[in-house]
Backbone atoms as SQL, in Angstrom:
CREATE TABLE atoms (id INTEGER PRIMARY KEY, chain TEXT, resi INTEGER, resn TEXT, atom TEXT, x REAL, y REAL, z REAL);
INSERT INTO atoms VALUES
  (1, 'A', 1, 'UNK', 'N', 48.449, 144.856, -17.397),
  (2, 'A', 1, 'UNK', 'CA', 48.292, 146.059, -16.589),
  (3, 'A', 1, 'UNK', 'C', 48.397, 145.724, -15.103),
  (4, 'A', 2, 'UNK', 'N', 48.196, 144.654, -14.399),
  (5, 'A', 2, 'UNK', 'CA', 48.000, 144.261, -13.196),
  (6, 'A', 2, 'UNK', 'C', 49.810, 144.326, -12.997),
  (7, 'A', 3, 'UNK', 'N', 50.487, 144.281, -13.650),
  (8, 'A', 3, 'UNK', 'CA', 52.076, 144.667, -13.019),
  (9, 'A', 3, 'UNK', 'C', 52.305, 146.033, -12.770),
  (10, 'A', 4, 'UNK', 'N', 51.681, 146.867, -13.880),
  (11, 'A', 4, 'UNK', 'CA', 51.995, 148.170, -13.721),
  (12, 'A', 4, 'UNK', 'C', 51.051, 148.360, -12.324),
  (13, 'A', 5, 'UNK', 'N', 50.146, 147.959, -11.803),
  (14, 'A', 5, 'UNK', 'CA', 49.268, 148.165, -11.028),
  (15, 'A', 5, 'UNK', 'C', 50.157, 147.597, -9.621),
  (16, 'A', 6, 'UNK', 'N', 50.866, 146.694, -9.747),
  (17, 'A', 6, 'UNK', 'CA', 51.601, 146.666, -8.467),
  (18, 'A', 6, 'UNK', 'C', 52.741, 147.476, -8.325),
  (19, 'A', 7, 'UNK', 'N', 53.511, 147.912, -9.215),
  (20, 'A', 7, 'UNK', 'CA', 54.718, 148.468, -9.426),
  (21, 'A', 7, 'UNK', 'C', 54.095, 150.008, -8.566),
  (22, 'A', 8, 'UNK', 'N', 52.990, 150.835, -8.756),
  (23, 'A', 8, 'UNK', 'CA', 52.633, 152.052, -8.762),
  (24, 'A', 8, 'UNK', 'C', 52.188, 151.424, -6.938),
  (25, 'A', 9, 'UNK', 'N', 51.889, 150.490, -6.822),
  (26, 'A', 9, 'UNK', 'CA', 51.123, 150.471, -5.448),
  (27, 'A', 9, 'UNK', 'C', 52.691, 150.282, -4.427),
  (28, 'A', 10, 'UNK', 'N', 53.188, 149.690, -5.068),
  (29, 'A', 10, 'UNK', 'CA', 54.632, 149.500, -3.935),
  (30, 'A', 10, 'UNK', 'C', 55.041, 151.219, -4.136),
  (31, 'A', 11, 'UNK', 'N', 55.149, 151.686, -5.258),
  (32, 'A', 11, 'UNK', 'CA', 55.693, 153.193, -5.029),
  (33, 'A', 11, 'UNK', 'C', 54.800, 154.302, -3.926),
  (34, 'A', 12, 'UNK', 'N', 53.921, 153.792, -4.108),
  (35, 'A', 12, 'UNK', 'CA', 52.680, 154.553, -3.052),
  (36, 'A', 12, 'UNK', 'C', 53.198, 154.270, -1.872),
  (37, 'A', 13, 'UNK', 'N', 53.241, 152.931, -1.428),
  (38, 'A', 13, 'UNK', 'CA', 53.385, 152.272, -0.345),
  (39, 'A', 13, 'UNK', 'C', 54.784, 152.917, 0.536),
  (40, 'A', 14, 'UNK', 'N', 55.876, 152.569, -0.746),
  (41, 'A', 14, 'UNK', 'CA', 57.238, 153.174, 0.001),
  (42, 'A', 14, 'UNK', 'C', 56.745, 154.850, 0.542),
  (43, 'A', 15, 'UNK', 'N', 56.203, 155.280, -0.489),
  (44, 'A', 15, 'UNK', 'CA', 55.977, 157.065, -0.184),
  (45, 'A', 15, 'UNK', 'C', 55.331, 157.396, 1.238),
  (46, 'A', 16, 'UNK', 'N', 54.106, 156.340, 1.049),
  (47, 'A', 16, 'UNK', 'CA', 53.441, 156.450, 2.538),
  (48, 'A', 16, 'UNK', 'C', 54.092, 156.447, 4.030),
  (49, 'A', 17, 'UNK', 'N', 54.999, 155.336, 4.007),
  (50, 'A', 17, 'UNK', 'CA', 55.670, 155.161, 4.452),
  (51, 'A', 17, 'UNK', 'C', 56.875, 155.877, 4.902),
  (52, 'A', 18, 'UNK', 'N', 57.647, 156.591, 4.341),
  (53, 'A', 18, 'UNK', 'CA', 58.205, 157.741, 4.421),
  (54, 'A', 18, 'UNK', 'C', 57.826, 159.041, 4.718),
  (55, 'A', 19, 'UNK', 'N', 56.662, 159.252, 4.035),
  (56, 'A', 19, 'UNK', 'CA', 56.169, 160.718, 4.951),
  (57, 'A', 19, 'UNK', 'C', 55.179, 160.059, 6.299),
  (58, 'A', 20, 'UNK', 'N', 55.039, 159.130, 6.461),
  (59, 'A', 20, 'UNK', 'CA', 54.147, 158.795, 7.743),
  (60, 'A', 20, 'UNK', 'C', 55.787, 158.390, 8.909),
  (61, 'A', 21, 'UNK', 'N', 56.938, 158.817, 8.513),
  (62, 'A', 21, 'UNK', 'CA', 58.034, 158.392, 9.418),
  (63, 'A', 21, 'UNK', 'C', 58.164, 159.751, 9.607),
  (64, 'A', 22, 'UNK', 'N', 58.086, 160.272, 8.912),
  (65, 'A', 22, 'UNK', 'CA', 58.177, 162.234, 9.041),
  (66, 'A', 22, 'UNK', 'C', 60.051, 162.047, 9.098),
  (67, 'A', 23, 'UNK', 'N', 60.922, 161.953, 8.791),
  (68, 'A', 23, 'UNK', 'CA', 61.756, 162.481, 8.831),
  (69, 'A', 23, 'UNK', 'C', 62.621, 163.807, 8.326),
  (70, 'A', 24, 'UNK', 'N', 63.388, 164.608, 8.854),
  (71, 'A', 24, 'UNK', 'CA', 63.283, 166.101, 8.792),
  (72, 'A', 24, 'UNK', 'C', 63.217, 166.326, 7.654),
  (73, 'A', 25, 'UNK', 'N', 64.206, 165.513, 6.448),
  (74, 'A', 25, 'UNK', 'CA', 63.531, 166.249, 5.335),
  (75, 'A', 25, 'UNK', 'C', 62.516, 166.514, 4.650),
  (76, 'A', 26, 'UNK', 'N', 61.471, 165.336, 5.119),
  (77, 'A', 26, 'UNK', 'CA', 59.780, 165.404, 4.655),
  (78, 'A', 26, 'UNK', 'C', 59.507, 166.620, 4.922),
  (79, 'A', 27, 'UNK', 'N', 59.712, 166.650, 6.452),
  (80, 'A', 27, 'UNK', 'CA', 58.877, 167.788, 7.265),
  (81, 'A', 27, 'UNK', 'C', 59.110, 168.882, 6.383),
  (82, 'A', 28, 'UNK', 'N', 60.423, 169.342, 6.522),
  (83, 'A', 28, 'UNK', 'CA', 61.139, 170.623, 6.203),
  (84, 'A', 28, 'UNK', 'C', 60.416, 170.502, 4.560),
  (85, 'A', 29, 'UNK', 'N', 60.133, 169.809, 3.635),
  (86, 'A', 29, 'UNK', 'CA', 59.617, 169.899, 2.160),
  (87, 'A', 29, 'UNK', 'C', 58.170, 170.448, 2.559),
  (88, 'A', 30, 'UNK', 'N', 57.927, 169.728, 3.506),
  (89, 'A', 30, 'UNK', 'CA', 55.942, 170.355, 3.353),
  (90, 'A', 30, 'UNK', 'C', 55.715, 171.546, 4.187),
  (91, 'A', 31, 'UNK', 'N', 56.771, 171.964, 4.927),
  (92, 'A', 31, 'UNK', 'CA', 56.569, 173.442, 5.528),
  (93, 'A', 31, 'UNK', 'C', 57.696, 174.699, 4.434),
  (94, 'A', 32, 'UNK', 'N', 58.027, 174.151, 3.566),
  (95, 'A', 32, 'UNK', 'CA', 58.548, 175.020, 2.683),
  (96, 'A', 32, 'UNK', 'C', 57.568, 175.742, 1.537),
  (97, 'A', 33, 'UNK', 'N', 56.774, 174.153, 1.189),
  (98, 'A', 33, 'UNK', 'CA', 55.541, 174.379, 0.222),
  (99, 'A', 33, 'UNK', 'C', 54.674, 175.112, 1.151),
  (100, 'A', 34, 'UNK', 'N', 54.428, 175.661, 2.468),
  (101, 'A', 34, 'UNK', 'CA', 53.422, 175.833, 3.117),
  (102, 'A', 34, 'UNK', 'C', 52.245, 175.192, 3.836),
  (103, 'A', 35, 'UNK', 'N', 52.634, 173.968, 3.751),
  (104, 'A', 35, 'UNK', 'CA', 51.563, 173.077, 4.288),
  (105, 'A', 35, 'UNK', 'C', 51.850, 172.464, 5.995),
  (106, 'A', 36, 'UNK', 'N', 50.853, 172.600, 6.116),
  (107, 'A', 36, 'UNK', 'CA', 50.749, 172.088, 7.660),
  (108, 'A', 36, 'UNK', 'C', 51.299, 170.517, 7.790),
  (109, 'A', 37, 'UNK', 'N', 52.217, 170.280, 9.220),
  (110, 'A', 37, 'UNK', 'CA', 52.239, 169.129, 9.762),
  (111, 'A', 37, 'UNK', 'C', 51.410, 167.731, 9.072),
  (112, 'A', 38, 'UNK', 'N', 50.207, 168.422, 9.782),
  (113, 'A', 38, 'UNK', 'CA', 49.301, 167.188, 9.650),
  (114, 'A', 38, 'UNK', 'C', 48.703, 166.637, 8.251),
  (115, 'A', 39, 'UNK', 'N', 49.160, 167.680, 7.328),
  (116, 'A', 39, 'UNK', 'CA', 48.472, 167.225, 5.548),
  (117, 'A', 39, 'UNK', 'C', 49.535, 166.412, 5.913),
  (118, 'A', 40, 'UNK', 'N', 50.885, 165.793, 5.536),
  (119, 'A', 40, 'UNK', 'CA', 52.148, 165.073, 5.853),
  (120, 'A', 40, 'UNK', 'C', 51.329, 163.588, 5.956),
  (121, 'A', 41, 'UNK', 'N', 50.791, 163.629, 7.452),
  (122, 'A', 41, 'UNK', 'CA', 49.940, 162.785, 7.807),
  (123, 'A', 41, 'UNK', 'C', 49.127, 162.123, 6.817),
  (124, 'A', 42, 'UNK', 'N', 47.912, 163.059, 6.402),
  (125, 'A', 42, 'UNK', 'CA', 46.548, 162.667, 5.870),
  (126, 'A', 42, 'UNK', 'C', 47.437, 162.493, 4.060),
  (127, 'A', 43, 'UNK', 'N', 48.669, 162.729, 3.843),
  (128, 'A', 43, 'UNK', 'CA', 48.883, 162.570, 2.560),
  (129, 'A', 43, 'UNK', 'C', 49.144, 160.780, 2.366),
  (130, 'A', 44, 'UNK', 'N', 49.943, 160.656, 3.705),
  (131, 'A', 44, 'UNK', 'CA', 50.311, 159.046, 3.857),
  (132, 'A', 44, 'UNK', 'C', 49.266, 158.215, 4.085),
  (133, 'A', 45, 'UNK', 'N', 47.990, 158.559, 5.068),
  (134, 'A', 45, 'UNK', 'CA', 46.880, 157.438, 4.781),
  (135, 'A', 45, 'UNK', 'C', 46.073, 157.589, 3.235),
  (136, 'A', 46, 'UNK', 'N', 46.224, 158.216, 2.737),
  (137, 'A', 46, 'UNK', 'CA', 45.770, 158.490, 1.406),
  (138, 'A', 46, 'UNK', 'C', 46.620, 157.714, 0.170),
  (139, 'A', 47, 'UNK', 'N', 47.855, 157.750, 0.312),
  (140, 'A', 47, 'UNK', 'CA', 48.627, 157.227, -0.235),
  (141, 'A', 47, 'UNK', 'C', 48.837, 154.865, 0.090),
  (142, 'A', 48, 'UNK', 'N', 48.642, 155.434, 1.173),
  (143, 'A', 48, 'UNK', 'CA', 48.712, 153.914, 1.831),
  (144, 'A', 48, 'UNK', 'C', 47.339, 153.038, 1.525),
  (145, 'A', 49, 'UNK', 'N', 46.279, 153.742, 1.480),
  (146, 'A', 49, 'UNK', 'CA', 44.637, 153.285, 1.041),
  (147, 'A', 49, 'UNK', 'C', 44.481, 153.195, -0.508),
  (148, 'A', 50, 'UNK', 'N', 44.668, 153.951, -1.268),
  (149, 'A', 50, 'UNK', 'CA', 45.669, 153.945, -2.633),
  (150, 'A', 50, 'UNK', 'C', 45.862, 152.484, -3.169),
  (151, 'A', 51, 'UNK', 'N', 47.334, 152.492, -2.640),
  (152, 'A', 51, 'UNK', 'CA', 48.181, 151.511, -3.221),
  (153, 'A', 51, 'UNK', 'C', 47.247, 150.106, -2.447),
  (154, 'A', 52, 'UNK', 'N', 46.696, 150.277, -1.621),
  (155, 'A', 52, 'UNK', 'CA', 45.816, 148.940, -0.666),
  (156, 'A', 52, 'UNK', 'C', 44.745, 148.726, -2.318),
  (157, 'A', 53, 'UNK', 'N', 43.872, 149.721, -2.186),
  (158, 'A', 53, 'UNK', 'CA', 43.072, 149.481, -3.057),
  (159, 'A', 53, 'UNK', 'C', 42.901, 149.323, -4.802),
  (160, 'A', 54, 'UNK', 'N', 44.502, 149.519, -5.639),
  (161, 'A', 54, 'UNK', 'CA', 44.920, 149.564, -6.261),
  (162, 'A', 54, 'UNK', 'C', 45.279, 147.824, -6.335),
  (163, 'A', 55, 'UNK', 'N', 45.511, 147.160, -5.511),
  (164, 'A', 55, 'UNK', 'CA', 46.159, 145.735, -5.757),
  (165, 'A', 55, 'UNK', 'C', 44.826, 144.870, -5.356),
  (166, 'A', 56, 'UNK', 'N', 43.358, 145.528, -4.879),
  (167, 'A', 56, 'UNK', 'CA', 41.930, 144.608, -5.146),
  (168, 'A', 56, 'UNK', 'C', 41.416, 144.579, -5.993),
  (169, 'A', 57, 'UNK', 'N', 40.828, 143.444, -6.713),
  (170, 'A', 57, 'UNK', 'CA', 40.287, 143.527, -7.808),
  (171, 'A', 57, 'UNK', 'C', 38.407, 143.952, -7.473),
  (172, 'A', 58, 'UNK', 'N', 38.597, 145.003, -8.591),
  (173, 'A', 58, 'UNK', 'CA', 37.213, 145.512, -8.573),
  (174, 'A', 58, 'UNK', 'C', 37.537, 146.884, -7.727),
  (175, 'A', 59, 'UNK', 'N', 38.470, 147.202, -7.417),
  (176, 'A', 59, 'UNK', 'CA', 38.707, 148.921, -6.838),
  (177, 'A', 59, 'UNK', 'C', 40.151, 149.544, -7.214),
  (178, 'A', 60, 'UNK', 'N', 40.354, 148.790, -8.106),
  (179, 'A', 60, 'UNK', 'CA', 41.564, 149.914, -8.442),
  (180, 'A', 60, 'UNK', 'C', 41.201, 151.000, -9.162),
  (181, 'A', 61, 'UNK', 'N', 39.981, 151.091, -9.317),
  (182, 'A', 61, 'UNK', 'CA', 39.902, 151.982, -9.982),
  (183, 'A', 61, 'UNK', 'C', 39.377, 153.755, -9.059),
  (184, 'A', 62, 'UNK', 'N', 39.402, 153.076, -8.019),
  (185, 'A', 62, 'UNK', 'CA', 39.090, 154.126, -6.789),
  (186, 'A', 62, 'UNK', 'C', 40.326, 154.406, -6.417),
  (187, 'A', 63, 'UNK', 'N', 41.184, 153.452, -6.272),
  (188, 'A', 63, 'UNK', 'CA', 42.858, 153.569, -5.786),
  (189, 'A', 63, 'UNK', 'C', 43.682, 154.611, -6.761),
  (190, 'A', 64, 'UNK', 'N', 43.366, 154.070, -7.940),
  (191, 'A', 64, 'UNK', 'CA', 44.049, 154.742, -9.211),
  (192, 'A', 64, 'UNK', 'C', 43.624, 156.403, -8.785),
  (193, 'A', 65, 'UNK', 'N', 42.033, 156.337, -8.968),
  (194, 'A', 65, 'UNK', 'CA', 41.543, 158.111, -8.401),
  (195, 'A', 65, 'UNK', 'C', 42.567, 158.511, -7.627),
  (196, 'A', 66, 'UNK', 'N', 42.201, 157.873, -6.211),
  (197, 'A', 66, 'UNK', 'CA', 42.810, 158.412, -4.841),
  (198, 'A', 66, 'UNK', 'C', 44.101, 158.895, -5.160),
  (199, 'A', 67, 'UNK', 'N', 45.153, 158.159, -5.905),
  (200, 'A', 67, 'UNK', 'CA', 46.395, 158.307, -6.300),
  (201, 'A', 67, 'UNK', 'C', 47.118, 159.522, -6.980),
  (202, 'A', 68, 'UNK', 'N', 45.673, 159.578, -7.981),
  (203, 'A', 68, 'UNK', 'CA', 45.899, 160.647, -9.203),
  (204, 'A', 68, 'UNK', 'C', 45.804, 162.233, -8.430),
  (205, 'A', 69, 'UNK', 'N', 44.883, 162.127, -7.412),
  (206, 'A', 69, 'UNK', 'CA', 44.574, 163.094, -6.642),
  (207, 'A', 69, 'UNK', 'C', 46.093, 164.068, -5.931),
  (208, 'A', 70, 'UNK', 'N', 46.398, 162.516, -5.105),
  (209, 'A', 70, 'UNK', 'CA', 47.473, 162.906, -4.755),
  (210, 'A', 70, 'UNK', 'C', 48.931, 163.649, -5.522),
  (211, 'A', 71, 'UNK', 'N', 48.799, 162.647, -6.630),
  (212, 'A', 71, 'UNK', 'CA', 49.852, 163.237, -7.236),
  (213, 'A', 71, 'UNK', 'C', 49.892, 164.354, -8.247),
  (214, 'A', 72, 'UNK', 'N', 48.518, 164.542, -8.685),
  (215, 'A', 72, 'UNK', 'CA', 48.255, 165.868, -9.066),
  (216, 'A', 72, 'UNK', 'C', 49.011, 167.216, -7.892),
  (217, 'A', 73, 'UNK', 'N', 48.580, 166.898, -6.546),
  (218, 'A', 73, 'UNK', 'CA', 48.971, 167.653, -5.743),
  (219, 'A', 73, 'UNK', 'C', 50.678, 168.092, -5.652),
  (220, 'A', 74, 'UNK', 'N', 51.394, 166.846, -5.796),
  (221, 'A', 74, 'UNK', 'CA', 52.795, 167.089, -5.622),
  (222, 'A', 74, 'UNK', 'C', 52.705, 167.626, -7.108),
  (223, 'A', 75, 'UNK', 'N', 52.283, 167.629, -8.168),
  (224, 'A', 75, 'UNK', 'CA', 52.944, 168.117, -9.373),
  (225, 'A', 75, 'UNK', 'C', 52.640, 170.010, -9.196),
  (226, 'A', 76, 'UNK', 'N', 51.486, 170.310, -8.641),
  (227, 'A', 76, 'UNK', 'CA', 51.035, 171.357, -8.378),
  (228, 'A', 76, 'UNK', 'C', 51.784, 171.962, -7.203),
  (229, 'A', 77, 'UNK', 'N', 52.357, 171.340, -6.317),
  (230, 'A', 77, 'UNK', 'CA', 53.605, 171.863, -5.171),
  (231, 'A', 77, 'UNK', 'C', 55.000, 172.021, -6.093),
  (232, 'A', 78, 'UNK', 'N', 54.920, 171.132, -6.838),
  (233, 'A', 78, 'UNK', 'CA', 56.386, 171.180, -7.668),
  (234, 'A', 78, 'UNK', 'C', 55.936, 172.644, -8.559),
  (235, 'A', 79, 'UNK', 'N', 55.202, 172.852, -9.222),
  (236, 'A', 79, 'UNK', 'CA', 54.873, 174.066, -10.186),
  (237, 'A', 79, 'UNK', 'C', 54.840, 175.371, -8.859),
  (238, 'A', 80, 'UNK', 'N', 54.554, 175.532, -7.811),
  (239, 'A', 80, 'UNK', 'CA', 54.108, 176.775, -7.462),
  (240, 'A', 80, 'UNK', 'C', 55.790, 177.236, -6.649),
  (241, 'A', 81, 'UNK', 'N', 56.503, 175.836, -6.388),
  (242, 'A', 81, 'UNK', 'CA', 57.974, 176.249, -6.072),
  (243, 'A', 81, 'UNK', 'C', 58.921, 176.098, -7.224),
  (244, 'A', 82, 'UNK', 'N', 58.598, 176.147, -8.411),
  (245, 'A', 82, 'UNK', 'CA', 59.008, 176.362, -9.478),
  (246, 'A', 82, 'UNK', 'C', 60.430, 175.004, -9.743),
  (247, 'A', 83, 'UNK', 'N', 60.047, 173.947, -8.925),
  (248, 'A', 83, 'UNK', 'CA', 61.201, 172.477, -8.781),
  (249, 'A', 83, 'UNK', 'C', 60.758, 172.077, -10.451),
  (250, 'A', 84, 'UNK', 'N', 61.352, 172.391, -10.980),
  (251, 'A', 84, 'UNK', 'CA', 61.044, 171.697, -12.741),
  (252, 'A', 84, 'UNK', 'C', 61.260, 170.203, -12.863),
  (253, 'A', 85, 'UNK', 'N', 62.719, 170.194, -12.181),
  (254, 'A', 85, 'UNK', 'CA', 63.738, 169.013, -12.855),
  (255, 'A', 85, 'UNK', 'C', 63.147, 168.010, -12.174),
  (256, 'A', 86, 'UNK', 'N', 61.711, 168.029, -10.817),
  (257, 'A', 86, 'UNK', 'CA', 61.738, 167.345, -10.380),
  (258, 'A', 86, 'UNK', 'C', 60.093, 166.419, -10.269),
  (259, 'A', 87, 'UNK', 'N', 60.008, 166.770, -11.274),
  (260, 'A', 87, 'UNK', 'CA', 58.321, 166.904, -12.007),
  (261, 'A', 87, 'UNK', 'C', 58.397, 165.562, -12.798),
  (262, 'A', 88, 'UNK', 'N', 59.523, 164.830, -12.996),
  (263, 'A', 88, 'UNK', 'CA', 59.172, 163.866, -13.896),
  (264, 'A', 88, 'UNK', 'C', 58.977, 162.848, -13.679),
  (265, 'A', 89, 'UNK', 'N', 58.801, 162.211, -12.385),
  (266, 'A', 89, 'UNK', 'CA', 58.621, 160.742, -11.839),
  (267, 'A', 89, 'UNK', 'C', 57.368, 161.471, -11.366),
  (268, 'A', 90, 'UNK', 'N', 56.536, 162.179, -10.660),
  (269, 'A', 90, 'UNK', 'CA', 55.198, 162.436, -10.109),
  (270, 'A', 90, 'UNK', 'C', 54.658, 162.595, -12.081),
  (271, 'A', 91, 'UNK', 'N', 54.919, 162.863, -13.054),
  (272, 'A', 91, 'UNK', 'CA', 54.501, 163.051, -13.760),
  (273, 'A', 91, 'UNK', 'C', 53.753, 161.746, -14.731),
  (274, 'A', 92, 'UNK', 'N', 54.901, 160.920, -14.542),
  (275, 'A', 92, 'UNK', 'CA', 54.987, 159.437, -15.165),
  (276, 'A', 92, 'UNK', 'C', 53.868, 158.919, -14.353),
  (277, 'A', 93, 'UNK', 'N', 54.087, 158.973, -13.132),
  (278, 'A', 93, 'UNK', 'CA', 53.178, 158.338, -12.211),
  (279, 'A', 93, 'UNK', 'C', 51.294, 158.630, -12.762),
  (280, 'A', 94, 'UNK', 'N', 51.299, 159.899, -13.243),
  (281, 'A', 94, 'UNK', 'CA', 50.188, 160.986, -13.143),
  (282, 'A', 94, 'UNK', 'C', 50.009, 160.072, -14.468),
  (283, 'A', 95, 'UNK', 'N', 50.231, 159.859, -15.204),
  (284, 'A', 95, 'UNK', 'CA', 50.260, 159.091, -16.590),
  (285, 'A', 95, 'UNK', 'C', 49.860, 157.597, -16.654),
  (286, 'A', 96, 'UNK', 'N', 50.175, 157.120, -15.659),
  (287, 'A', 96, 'UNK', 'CA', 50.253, 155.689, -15.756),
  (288, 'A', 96, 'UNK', 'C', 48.971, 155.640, -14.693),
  (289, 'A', 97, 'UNK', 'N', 48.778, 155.993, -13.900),
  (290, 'A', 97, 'UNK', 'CA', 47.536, 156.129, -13.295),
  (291, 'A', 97, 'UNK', 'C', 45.822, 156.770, -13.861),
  (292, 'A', 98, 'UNK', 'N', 46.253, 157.701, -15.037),
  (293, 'A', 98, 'UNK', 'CA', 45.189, 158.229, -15.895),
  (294, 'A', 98, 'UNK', 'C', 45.448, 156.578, -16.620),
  (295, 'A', 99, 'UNK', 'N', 46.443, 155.762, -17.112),
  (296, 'A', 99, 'UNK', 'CA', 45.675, 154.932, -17.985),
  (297, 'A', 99, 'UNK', 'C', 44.832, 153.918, -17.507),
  (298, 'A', 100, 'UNK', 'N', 45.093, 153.777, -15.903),
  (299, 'A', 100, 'UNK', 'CA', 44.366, 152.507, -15.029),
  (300, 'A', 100, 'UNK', 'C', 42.962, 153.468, -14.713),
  (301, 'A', 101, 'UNK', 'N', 42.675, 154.291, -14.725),
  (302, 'A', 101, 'UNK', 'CA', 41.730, 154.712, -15.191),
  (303, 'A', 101, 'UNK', 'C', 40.898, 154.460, -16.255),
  (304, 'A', 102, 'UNK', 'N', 41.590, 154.604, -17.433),
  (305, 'A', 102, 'UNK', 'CA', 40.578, 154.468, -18.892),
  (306, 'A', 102, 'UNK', 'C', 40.644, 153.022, -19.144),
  (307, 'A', 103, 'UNK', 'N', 40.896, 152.086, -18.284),
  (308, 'A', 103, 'UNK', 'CA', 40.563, 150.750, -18.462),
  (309, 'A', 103, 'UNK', 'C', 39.219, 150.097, -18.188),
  (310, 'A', 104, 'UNK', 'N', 38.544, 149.205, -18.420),
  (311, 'A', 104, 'UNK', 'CA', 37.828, 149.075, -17.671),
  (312, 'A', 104, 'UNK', 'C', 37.595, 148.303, -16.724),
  (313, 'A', 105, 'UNK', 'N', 36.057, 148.894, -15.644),
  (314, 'A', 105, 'UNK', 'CA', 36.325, 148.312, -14.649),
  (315, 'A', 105, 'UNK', 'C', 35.129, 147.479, -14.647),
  (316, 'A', 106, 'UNK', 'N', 35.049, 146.436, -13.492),
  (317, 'A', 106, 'UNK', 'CA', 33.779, 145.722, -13.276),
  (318, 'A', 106, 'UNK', 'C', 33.096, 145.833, -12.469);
């Protein structure tokens, strides 16, 4: 599990990274869904603290949360703009993060 656990933290990482560059198409995605500028922001330190705490041992299991949180959110932006086709990598993610969850922790 500690691979799948880095694999999901580099995907965090790239994501963070990309909406913390804001480039127009980020922007233009999170003011389409309705969301302010600054969630953009607070989605990338969330995402970036995540994948940080996802690769310590003894808190991935806070990282995994933090993660699930997040990506609950994009699956719930994808459902209310009705993006279907595009539900299936936040979905996988949403999956593989519920199982670093039901692992246990110490």
């Amino acid at each position: 599990m500690a691979y799948v656990n880095l694999i999901i933290a580099f995907a965090f990482l790239s994501a963070a990274i990309v909406n913390l560059a804001g480039p127009q198409v980020i922007r233009a995605e999170f003011a389409k869904w309705g969301y302010p500028d600054w969630l953009r922001v607070t989605v990338s330190a969330v995402e970036l603290g995540g994948a940080i705490l996802l690769c310590i041992a003894g808190t991935q299991w806070l990282g995994a949360l933090m993660l699930l949180v997040v990506t609950l959110g994009i699956l719930v932006s994808f459902t209310r703009s009705k993006e279907w086709m595009r539900m299936q990598y936040p979905f996988v993610l949403f999956l593989l993060l519920a199982a670093i969850l039901r692992q246990p922790h110490a």
